[in-house]
N, C-alpha and C positions, 0 to 999 in steps of 0.2 A: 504494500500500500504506500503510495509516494503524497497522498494527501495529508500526512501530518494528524491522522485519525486519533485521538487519546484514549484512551483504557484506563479505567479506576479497577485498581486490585485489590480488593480486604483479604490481610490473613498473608499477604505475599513473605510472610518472613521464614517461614515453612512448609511443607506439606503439597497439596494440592496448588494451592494459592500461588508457592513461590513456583512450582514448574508451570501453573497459565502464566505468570509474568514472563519469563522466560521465552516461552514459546513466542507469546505477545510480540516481544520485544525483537524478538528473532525476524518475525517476518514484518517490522519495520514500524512499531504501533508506538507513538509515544506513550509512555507508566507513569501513573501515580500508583505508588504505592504502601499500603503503611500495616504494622504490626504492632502487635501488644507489647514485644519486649525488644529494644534496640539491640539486644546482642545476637538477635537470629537475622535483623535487617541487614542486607549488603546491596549498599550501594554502585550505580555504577555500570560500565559494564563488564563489568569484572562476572559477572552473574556468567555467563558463557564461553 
């Protein structure tokens, strides 16, 4: 997707949540993403 489309992710810090961010982000989605504890969050794209 080359439009710049945004994707809200709950829960992206683990789990499910962080492999749709992932995927999302893979084929070009810009992420918001957020999780209940910052030491599971990674920012970045270091995620791939």
């Amino acid at each position: 997707m080359s439009d710049n489309t945004p994707a809200i992710v709950t829960g992206s810090g683990r789990g499910i949540g962080k492999q749709t961010a992932i995927l999302l982000s893979k084929i070009g989605l810009n992420l918001v993403g957020c999780s209940r504890t910052q030491g599971n969050f990674v920012l970045g794209a270091g995620w791939y």
